[in-house]
Residue frames as a rotation matrix with the C-alpha (Angstrom) as fourth column:
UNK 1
0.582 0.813 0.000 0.00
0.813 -0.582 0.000 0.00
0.000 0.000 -1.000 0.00
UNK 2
0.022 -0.624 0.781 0.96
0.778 -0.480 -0.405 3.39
0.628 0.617 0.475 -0.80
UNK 3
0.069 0.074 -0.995 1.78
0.943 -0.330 0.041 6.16
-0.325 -0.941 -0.093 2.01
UNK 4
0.316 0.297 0.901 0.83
0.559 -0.826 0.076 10.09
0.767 0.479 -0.426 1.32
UNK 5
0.096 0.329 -0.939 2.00
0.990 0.068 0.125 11.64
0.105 -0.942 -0.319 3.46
UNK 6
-0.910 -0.232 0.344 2.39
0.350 -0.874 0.337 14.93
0.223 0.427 0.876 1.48
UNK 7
-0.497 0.861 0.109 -1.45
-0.097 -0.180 0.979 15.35
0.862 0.476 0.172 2.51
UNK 8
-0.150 -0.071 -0.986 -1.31
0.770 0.618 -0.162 14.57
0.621 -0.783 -0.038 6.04
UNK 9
-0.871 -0.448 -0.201 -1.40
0.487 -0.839 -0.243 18.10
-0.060 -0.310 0.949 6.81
UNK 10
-0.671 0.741 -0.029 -4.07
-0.599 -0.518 0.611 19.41
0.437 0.427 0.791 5.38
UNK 11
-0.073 0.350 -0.934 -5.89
0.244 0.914 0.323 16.00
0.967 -0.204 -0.152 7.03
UNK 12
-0.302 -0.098 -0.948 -4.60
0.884 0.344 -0.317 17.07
0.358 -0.934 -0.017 10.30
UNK 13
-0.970 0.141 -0.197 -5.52
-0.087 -0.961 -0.261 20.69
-0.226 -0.236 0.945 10.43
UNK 14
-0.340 0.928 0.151 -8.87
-0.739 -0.363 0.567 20.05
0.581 0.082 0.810 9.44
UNK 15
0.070 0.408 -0.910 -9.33
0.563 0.737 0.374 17.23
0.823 -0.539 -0.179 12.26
UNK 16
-0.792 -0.568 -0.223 -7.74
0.562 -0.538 -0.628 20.19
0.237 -0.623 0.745 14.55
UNK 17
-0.761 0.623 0.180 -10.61
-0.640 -0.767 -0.048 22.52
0.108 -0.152 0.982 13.66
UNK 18
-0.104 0.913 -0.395 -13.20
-0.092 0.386 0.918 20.31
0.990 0.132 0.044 13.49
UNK 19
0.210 0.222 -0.952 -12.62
0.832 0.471 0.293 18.68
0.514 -0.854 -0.086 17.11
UNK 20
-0.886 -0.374 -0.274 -11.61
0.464 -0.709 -0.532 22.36
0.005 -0.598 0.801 18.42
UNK 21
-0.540 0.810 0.228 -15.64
-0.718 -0.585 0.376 23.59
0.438 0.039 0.898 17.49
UNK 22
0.159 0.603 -0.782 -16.65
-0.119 0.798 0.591 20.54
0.980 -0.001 0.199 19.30
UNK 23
-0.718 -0.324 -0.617 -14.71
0.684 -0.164 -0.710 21.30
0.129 -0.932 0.339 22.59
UNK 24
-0.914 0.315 0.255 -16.70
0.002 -0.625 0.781 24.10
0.405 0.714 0.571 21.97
UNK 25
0.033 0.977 -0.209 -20.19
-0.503 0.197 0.841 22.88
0.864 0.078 0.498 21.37
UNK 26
0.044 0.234 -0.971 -19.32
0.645 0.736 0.206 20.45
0.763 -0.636 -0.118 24.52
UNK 27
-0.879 -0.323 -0.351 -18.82
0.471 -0.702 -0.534 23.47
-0.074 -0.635 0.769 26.51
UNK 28
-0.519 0.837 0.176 -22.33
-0.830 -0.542 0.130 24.85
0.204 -0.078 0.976 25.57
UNK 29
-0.299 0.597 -0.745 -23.79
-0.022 0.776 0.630 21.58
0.954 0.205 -0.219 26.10
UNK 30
-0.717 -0.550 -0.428 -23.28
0.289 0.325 -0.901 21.62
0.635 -0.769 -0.074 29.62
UNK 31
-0.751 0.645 -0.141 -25.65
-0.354 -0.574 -0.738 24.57
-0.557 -0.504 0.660 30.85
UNK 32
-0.611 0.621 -0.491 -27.89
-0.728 -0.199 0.656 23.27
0.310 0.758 0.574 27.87
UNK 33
-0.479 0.144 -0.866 -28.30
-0.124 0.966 0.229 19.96
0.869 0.217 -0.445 29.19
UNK 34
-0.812 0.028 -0.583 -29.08
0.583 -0.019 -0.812 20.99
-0.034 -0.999 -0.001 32.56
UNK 35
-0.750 0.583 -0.312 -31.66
-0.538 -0.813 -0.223 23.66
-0.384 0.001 0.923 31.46
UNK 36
0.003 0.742 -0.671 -33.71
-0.953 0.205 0.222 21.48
0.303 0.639 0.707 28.85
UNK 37
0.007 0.376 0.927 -33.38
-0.613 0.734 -0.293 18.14
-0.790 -0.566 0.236 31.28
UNK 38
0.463 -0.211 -0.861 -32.52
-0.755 0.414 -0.507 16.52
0.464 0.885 0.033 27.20
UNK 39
0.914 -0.076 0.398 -30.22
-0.194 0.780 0.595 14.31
-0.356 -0.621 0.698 29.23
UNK 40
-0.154 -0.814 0.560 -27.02
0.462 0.441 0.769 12.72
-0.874 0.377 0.308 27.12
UNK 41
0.652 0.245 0.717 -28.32
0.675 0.242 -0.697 13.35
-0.345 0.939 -0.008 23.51
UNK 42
0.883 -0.449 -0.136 -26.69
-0.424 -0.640 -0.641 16.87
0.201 0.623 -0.756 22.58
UNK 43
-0.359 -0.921 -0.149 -22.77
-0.837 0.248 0.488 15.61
-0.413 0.300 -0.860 23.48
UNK 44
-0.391 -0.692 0.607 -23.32
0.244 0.558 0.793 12.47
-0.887 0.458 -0.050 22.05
UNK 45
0.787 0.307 0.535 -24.77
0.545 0.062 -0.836 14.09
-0.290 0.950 -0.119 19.02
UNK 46
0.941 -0.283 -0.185 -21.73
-0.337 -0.736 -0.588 15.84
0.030 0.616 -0.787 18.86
UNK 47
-0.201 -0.831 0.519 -19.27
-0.468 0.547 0.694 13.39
-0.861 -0.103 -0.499 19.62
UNK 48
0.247 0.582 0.775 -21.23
0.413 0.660 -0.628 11.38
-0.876 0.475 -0.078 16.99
UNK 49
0.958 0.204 0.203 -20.89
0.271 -0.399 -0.876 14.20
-0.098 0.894 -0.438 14.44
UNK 50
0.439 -0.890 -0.125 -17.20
-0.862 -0.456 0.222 14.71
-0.255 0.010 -0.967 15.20
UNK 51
0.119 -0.405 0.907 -16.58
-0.367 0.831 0.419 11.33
-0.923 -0.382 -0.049 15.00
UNK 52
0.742 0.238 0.627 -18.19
0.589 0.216 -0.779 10.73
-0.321 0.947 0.020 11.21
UNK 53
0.969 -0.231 -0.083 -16.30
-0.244 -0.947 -0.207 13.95
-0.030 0.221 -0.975 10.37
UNK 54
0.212 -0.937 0.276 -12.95
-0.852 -0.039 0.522 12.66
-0.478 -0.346 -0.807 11.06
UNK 55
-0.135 -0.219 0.966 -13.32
0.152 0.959 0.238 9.30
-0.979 0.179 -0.096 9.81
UNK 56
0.751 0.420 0.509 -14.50
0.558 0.009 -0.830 10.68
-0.353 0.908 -0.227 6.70
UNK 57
0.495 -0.816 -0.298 -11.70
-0.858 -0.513 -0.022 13.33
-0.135 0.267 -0.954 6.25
UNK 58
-0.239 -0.750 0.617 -9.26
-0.697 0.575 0.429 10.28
-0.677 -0.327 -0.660 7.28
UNK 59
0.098 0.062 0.993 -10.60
0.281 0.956 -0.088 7.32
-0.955 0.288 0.076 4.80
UNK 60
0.421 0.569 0.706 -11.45
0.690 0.304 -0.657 9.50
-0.588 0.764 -0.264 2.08
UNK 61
0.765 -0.031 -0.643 -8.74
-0.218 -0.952 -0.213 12.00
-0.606 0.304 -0.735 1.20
UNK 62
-0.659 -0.684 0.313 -5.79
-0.051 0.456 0.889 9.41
-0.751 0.570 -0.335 0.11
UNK 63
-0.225 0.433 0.873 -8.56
0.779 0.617 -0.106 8.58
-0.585 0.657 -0.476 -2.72
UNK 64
0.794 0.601 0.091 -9.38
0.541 -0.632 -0.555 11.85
-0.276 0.490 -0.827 -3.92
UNK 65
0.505 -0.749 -0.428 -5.55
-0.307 -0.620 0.723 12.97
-0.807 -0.234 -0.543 -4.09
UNK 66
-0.742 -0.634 0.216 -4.51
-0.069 0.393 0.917 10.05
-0.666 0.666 -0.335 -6.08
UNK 67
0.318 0.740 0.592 -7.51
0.877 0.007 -0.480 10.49
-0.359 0.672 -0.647 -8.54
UNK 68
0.870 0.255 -0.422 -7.03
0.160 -0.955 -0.248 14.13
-0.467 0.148 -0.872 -8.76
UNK 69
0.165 -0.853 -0.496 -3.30
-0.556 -0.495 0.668 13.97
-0.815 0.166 -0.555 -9.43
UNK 70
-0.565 -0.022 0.825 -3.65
0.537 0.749 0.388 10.84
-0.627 0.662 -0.412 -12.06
UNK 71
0.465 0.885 0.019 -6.23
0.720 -0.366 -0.590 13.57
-0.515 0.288 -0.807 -13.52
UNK 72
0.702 -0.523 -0.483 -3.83
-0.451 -0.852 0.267 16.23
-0.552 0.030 -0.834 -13.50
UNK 73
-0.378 -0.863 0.336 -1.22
-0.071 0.389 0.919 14.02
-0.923 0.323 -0.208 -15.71
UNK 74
-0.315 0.636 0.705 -3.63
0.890 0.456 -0.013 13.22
-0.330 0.623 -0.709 -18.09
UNK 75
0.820 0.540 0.190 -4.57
0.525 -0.576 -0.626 16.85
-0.229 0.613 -0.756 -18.69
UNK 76
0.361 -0.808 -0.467 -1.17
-0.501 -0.590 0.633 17.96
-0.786 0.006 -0.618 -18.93
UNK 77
-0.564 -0.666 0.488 -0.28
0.240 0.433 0.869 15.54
-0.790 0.608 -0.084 -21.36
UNK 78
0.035 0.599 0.800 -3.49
0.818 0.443 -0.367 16.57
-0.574 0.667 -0.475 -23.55
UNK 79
0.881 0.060 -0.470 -2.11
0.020 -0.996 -0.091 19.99
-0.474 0.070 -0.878 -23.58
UNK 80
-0.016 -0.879 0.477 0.76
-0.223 0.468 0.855 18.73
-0.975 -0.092 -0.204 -24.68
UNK 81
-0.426 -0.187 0.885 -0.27
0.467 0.793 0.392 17.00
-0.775 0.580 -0.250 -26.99
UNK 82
0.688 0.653 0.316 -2.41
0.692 -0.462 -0.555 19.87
-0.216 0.600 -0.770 -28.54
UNK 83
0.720 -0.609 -0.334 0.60
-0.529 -0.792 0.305 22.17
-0.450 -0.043 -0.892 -28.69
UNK 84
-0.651 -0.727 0.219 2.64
-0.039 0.320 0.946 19.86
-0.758 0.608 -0.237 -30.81
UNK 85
0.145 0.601 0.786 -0.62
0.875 0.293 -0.385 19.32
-0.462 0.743 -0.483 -33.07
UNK 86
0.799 0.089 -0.595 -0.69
0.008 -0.990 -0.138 23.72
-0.601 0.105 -0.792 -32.84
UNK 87
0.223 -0.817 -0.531 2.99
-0.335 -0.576 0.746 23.85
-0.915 0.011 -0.402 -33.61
UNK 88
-0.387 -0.460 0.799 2.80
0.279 0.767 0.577 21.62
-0.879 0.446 -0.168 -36.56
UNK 89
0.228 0.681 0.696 0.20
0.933 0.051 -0.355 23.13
-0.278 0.730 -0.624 -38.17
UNK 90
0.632 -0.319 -0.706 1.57
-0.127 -0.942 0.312 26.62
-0.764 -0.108 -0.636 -37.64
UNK 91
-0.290 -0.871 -0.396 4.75
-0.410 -0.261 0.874 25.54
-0.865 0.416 -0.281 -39.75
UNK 92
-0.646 0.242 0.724 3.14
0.747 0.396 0.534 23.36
-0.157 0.886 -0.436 -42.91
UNK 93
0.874 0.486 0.005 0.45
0.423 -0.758 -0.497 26.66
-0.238 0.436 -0.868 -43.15
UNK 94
0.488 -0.366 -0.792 3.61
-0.390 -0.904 0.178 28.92
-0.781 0.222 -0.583 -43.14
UNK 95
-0.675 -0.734 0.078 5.54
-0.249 0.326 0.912 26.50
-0.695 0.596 -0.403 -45.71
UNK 96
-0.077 0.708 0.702 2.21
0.909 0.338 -0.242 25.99
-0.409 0.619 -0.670 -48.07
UNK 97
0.898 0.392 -0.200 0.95
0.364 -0.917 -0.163 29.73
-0.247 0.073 -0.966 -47.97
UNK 98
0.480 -0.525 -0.702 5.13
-0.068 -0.821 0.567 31.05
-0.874 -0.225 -0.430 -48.90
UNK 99
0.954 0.145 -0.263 5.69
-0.183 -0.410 -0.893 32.54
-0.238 0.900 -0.365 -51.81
UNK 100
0.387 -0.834 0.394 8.68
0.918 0.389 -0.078 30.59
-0.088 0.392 0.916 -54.05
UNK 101
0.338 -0.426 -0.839 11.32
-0.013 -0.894 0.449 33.43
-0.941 -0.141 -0.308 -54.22
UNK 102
0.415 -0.518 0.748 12.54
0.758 0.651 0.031 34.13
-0.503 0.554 0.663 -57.69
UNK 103
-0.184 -0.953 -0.241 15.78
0.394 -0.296 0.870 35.31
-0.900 0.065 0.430 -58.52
């Protein structure tokens, strides 16, 4: 298996914010739960929603890197490939269309 770890960053800073707005939200739960007598539900809905959140960042960004960059090769070479098609035609117009010189 293959290791990214050029992407690990970007992975770990958004697991950073995410679970830092979730300290947060557990910090307003507290007085919330006690006022509205709700019981457990609001932290673990938000342990719940931090939890998906992370696992999803984590499982699903190695897949969308290597897609995206296997994309990115694939349009660079068609650009390529249209700039040699450009440059080719550029020179057989200018050698068709120039006038024989005569002496």
């Amino acid at each position: 298996m293959k290791k990214n770890t050029g992407n690990n960053g970007v992975k770990i800073g958004a697991t950073a914010i995410i679970w830092a707005f979730a300290t947060g939200m557990m910090a307003i739960c507290i007085p919330l739960v006690s006022i509205s007598k709700s019981g457990i539900i609001l932290p673990v809905a938000v342990i719940a929603g931090v939890t998906i959140s992370t696992v999803s960042i984590w499982g699903s960004a190695n897949k969308k890197v290597i897609d995206s960059s296997e994309n990115l090769r694939q349009i660079e070479q068609r650009v390529r490939d249209l700039e040699t098609i450009v440059s080719s035609d550029k020179l057989d117009s200018t050698n068709k269309y120039q006038e024989p010189s005569s002496s």
